[in-house]
C-alpha positions in Angstrom: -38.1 -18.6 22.5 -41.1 -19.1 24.7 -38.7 -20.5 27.4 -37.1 -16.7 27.6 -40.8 -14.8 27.0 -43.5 -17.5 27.8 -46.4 -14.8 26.6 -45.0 -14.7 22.8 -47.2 -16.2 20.4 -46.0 -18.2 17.3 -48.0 -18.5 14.1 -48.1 -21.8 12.1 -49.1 -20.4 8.3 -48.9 -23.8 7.7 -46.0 -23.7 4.9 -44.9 -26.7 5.3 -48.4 -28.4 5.3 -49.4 -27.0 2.0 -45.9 -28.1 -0.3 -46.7 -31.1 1.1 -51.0 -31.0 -0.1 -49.7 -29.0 -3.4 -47.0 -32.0 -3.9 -49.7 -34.3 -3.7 -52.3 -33.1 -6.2 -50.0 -32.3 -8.6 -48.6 -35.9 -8.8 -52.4 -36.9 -9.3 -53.1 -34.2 -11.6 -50.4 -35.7 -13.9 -51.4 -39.0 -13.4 -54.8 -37.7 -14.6 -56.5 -39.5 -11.4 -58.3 -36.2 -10.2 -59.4 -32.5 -11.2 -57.8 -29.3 -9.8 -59.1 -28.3 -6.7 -58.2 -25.9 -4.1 -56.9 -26.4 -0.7 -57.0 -24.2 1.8 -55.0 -24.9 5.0 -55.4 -22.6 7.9 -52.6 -20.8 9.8 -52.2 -22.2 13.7 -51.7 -19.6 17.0 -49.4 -21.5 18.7 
């Protein structure tokens, strides 16, 4: 879209990023190799 309206912003929320985080701890969670924590992954202007 920005090649139509090159002033549009896009926000990242960063979706994708935390599946892949939350994936991740609970796999060690079950494997009892670490406590639950929480993650916080921050959104992106792009």
């Amino acid at each position: 879209m920005k090649f139509l309206h090159p002033e549009i912003l896009t926000v990242d929320p960063g979706y994708a990023e935390s599946g892949r985080r939350a994936a991740r701890q609970l796999i060690e969670q079950i494997a009892g190799s670490i406590d639950p924590r929480q993650i916080v992954i921050p959104a992106a202007l792009n």
